[in-house]
N, C-alpha and C positions, 0 to 999 in steps of 0.2 A: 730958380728962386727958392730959398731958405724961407718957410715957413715961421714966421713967430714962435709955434707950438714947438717945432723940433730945433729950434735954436740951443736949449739946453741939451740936445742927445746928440751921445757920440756910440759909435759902432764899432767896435775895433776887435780885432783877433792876434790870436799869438800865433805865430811861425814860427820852425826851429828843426834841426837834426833832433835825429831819435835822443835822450838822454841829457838834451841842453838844460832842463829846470823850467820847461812850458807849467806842469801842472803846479809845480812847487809855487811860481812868480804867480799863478794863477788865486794861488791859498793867502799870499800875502796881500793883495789887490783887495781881498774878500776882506780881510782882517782889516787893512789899512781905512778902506771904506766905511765898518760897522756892518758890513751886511752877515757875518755874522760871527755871536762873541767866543770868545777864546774857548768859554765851555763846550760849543758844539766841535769845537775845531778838532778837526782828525786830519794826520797826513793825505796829500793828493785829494780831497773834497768834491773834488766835478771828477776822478776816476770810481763809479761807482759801481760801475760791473766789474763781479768778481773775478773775472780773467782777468781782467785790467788791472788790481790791483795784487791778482797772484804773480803776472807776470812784471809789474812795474812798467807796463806803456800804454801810453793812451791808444784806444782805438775808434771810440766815437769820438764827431766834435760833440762837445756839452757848451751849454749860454748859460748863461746867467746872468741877471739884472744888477748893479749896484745903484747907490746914490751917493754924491761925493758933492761937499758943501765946500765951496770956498767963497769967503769973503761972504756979500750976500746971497752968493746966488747957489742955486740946487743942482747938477746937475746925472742926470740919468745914462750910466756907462752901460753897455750892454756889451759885453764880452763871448765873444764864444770861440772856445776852448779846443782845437784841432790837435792830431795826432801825427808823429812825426817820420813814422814810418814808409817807405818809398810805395808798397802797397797799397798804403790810404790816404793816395795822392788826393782820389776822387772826394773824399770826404774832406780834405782840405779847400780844394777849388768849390766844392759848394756851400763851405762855410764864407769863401772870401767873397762871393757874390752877395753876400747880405750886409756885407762891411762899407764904409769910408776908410779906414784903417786898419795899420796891419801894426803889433810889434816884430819887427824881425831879432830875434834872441838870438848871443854866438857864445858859447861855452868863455871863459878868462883863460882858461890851458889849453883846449885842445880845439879853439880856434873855427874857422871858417871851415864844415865839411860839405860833403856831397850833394847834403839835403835841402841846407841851408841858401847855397846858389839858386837849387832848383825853388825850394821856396819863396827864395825873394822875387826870383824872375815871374814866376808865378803871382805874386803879388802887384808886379810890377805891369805885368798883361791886364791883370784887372783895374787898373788905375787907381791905385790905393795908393793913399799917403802915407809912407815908410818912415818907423819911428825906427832907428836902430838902436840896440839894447845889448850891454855885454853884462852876463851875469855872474854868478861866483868869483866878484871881486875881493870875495874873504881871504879865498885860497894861498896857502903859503908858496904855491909855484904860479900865481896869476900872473900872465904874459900881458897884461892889458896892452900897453901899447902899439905890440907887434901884432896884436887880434885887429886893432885899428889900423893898421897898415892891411893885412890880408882883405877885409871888409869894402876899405878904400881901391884897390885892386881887382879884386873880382866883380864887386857892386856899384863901384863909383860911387860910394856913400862918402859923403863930407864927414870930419873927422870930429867937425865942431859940434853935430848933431847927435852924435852919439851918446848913452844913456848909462851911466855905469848904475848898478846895482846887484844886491846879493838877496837871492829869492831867498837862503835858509833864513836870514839873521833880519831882513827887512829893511836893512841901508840903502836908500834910495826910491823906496817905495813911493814917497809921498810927490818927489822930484819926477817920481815917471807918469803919475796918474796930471799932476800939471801940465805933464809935454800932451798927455792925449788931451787933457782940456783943448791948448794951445792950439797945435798940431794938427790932430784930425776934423775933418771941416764937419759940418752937424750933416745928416741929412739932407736930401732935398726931397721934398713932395707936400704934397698938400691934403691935410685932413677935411676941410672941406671938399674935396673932388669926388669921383666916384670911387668906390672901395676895390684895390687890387692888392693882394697879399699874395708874395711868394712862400708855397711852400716846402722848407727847406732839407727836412726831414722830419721821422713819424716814428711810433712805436705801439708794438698792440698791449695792450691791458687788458688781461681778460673780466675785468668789470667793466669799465668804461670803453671798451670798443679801442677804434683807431686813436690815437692822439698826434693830433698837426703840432709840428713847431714849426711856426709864419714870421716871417719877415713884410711887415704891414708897409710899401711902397707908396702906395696914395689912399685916402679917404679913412674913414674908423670904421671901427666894429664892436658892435656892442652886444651885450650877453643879450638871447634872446633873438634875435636876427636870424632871419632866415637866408645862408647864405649856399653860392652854389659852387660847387668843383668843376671848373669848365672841360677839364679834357675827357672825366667819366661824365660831365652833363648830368650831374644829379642834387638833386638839393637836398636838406639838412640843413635842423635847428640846431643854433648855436646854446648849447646849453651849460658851457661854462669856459671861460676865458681866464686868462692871467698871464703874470710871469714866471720868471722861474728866479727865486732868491735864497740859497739855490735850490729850494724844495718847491714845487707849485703853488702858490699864492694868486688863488682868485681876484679878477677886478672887474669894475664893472665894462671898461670897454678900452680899445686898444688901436692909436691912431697914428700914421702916416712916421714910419722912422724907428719903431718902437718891435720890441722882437718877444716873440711871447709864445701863448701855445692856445689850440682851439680842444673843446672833445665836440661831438656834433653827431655822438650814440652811433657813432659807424661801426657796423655789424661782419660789414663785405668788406674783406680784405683785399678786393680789386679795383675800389671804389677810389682810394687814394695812391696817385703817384707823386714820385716825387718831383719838386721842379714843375708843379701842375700851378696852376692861379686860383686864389679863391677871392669869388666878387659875390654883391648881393645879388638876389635869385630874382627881383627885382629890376632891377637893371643891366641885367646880364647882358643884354641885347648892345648896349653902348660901350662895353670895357672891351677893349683889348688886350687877349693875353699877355702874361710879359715873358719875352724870351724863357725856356726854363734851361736846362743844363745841356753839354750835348751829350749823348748814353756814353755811357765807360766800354772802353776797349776790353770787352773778357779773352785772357790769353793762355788759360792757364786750365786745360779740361781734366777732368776725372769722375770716374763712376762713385757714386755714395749706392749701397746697398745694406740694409738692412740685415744685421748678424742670423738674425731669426726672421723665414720669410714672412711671418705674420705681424711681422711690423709694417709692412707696408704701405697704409694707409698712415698709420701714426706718424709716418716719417715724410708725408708727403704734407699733411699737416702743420709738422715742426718747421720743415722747411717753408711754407705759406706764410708762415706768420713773421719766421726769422728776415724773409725776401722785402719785408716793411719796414724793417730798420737798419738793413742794409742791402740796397736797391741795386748793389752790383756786383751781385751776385747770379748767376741763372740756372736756372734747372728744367728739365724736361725728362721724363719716363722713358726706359730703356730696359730690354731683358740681355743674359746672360746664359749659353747656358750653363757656363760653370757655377753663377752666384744667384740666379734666380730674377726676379726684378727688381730694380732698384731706380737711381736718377741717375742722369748724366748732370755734370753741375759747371757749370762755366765761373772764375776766381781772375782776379787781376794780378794775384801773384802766388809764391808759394804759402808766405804768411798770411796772407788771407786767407786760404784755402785750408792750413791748420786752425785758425783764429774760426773759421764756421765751423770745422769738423768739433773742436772743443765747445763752441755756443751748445753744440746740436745738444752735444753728450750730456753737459751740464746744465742748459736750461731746462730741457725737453725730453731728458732722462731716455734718451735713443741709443742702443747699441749700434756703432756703423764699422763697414768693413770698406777700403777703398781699395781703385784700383791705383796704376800706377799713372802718375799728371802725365799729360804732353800738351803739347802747345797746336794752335792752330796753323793747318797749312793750309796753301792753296793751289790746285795740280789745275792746268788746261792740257784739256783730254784734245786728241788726232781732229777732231767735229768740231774745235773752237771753243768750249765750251768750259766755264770756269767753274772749278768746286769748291766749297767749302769744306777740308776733312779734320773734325775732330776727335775722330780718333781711326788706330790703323785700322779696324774693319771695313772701313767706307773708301781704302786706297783700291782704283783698280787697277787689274793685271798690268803688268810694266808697257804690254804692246799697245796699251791705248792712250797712254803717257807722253805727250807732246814734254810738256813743262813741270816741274813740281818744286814750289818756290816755300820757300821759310822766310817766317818773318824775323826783320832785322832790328837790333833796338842800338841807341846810342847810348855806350855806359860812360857816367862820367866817373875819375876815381881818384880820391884825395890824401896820398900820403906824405913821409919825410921824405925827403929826397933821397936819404940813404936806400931804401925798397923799389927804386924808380926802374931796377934791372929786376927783379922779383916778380915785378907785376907784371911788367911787360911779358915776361916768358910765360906767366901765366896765361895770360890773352892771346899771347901768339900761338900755345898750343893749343888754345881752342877759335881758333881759325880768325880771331879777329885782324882788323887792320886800324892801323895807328890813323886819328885824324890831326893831333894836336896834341901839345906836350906847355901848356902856361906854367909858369912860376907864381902861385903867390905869396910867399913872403922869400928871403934865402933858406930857408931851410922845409919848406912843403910845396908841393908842385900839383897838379891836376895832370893828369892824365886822358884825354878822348880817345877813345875806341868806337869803332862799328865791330859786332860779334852777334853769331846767332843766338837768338832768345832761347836754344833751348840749351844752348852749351851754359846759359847766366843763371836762370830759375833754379837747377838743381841744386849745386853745390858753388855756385861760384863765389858768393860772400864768405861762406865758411873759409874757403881756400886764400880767398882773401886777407883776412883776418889773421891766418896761420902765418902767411908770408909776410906780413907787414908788424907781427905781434902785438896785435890788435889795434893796432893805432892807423889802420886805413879805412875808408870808406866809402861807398859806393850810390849812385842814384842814376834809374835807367829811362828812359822814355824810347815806344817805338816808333820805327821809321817810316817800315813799309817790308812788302816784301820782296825778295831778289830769289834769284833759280838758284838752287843746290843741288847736288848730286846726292838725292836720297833716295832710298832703297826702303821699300816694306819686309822687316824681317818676321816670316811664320816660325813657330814653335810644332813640330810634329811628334805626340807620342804617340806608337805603334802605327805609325802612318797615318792617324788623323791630327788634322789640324786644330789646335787648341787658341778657339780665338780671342778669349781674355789673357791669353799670352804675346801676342802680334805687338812687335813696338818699329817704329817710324824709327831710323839714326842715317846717319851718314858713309857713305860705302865702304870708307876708307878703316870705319872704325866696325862694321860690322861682322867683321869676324872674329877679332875679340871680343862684343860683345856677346856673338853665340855660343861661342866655346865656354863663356863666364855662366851664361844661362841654363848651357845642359849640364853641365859639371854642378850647378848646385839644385837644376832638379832632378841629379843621379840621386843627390846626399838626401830629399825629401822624400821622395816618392817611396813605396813601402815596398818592398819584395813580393811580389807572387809567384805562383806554381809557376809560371813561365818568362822566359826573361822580356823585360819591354825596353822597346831601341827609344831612346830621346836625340829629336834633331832639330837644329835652323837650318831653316832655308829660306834663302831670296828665288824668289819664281818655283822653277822647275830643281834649280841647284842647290844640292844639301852643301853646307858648310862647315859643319861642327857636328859629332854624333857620340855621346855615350850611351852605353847599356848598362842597364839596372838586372842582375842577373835572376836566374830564378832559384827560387827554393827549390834544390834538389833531397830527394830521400833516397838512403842507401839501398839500392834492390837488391843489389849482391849481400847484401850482411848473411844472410843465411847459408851462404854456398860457401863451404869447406873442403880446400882443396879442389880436386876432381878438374875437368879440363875445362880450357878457358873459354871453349864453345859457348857453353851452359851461361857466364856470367857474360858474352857477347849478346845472345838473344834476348837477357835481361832487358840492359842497357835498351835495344833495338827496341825491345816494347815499349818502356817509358819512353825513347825520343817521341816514337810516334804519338802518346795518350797529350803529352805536351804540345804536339803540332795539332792536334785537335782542339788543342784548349784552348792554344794562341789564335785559332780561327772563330773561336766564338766568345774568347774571354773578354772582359770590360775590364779597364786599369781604373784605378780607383786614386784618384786624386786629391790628396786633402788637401783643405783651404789654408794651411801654412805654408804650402808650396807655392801657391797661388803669390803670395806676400814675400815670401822668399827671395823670388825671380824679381819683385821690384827692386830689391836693392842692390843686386845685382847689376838688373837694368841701367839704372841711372848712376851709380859710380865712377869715377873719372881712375 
């Protein structure tokens, strides 16, 4: 039952590939509304972190409130603004839980990609009313009609429903804010009930503490209330409310349908989760949580270490704070001894995993040093007995090794038909297996793969892109995991094992990858008085070995002539002062070798 009160409000978001004009359509919405006037207007508007707008992609969703008059009536559009990239899957699916609607956006040229499937379907699981919207109908090479057929094909979207419009120039704006009138149904809950708000995401301010952005489900809230976080079980005055148009705008209370922001002087940055419920402190006793999200799959591990060990606490700090507005991320404390301590960090992909490391640097002025990503396995040891190994130090010896499985993801991949041999060989060399081959239009096809996650994360996009000349595109989700033939490769210089060296690959590829890894920590590592051997080995078995030789000084320089006895016993004493040395010398390692060997590592 549609409350009176939320009859006027609609809820809707934007979906779309990386690149489609989500933020642009986003800036015209703004315009077109009045919410705000031309003088404030600056390109991309809701990208307001400065990555975002260095590198030109969304990575938070951002909301914002409009008001849109038609005829007599008022009515209150609450948008929020998601990013398109396959890593900030999680940031989408929690923005679509606060919705009744979605627009699904598909570029006029370059059509239905990877993303875009995966988005809609995504939309489609949450039961959202799907406006469909083709943008850059300006363009002097718009395909419009043939984007409607791909749409129709992949989506099953009626042809008649479709929304043409041009985010730069603003043709069609006012026809698409009608359809969300129309189209997306208001809400349902009731402002009289008891107060349940989901909250959907948060960010710390260091004046005002935690900041909630809620999605108010049933009952109001008003400034002043004392309300409670059920899953921390702690209560807090509400001491300031509003929306966001699109700067914070105070009001005095905020009811059932309506999407806004709390502050409530939260100090403990453990006090709020995401996906947690906020009800009065009051009546706590009668609300029922509401569903919150289910946790993101982290797939993607690597050490963060602090450049300078005395940053240590600073960086455990930056990360605290950053873990509140982006909640799928993880970290936990870990030493080294080549890098000292630092965190282990768990990422959903590789661009997220650079998109923190850049947060860290730029918001929170931290120098970081990382190690090399790998992905999560899981071995069952001889006893039954299942592991979780995020990284190769935690693999054991091969003899206690029942099973040791990698996880598998579904890639789906969208190019011209002409690349359709291109790609495939791409995938086939790295071990995938074909599940399906669709056509959507004559001249662009989909391609399904099963391939392991760790052969995709590294470089497989880029390779992607090379082979298709830019005009392919990729969206993964994982499966699960299945058994491989993997092998833990050690790094051994002068016979000890160097364990921030140790990387996880597959058997068939590990000895080119050892041979790649001693060869260029020959070229790093610095000469000393004595030579040091650099090896891989799996187990007991070396596989790859250069020497780094030693600085030798001429002993004979001073022997003139005379017989060659004299310059033999030379020789004979330096080997030996060197067999002494090598017995008690330490090899000295710099941290560019360390860096070195990852790119190596992960190289195809």
């Amino acid at each position: 039952m549609t409350h009176a009160a939320c009859k006027h409000i609609r809820n809707f978001s934007i979906v779309a590939h990386i690149d489609h004009g989500k933020s642009t359509l986003a800036d015209r919405l703004l315009e077109a509304t009045g919410t705000i006037t031309q003088r404030e207007m600056k390109e991309q508007i809701l990208d307001d972190m400065e990555l975002e707008r260095e590198r030109g992609i969304t990575i938070k969703a951002r909301t914002v409130a409009m008001r849109y008059r038609r005829g007599k009536d008022e009515f209150e559009l609450n948008l929020i603004d998601t990013p398109g990239h396959v890593d900030f899957h999680y940031e989408v699916s929690r923005a679509l839980t606060c919705c009744e609607g979605a627009l699904l956006l598909a570029d006029a040229f370059q059509g239905v990609e990877a993303q875009t499937v995966a988005n809609g379907y995504a939309a489609m699981e949450h039961d959202l009313t799907i406006i469909p919207v083709i943008n850059k109908i300006d363009l002097s090479h718009a395909r419009v009609d043939e984007v409607i057929e791909e749409m129709e094909q992949s989506l099953a979207i009626d042809p008649d429903e479709v929304v043409k419009v041009s985010a730069k120039t603003g043709i069609g704006a006012k026809e698409l804010l009608d359809a969300i009138v129309d189209r997306v149904p208001p809400p349902t809950g009731d402002p009289d009930a008891e107060l349940q708000a989901m909250v959907f995401d948060s960010h710390y301010d260091k004046f005002r503490g935690t900041i909630m952005y809620v999605r108010v489900m049933n009952g109001t809230v008003n400034k002043g209330d004392k309300v409670r976080l059920m899953r921390a079980g702690t209560n807090h005055d509400c001491i300031e409310l509003g929306q966001f148009r699109p700067l914070r705008t105070p009001c005095e209370k905020l009811y059932a349908g309506q999407v806004g922001y709390l502050i409530c002087n939260i100090k403990s940055i453990d006090d709020v989760h995401i996906g947690d419920t906020v009800c009065l402190a009051k009546s706590a006793d009668l609300v029922k949580p509401l569903p919150g999200y289910k946790a993101p799959k982290r797939m993607v591990y690597c050490g963060l270490f602090p450049s300078d060990g005395q940053d240590f606490e600073e960086l455990r700090d930056a990360l605290g704070k950053l873990s509140i507005n982006d909640p799928s991320f993880e970290f936990e404390p870990e030493s080294s001894e080549a890098l000292g301590f630092g965190f282990r960090c768990g990422f959903l992909g590789l661009l997220h995993m650079e998109i923190v490391q850049q947060r860290l640097e730029q918001e929170s002025d931290v120098d970081l040093v990382q190690t090399a990503p790998n992905v999560t396995y899981e071995i069952v040891t001889n006893n039954g007995e299942t592991l979780e190994i995020h990284r190769p130090q935690e693999v054991p010896d091969s003899g206690q090794i029942q099973e040791f499985r990698q996880p598998i993801v579904r890639v789906n991949l969208v190019q011209p038909t002409e690349y359709i041999g291109a790609v495939m060989k791409l995938c086939q060399d790295r071990r995938g297996t074909l599940v399906r081959t669709e056509y959507l239009s004559s001249t662009r096809a989909m391609l399904t793969y099963e391939l392991p996650l760790a052969e995709v994360i590294y470089d497989l996009h880029d390779k992607l892109k090379s082979a298709t000349r830019g005009y392919g595109t990729m969206d993964y989700e994982v499966i699960g995991y299945r058994p491989g033939d993997l092998v833990r490769m050690d790094i051994l210089v002068n016979g000890k094992r160097v364990d921030a060296l140790s990387i996880i690959c597959n058997r068939h590829d590990a000895d080119r990858r050892g041979r790649a890894v001693c060869k260029k920590l020959k070229s790093e590592i610095d000469r000393h008085m004595f030579e040091v051997a650099v090896q891989a080995a799996i187990g007991s078995r070396i596989i790859a070995r250069e020497t780094v030789p030693a600085m030798r000084k001429n002993v004979t320089a001073k022997c003139y002539g005379g017989d060659i006895s004299r310059k033999k016993k030379l020789w004979a004493k330096q080997k030996e002062g060197k067999k002494r040395m090598k017995s008690i010398g330490q090899v000295d390692i710099p941290q560019k070798a360390f860096m070195a060997v990852l790119d190596t590592g992960e190289e195809k």
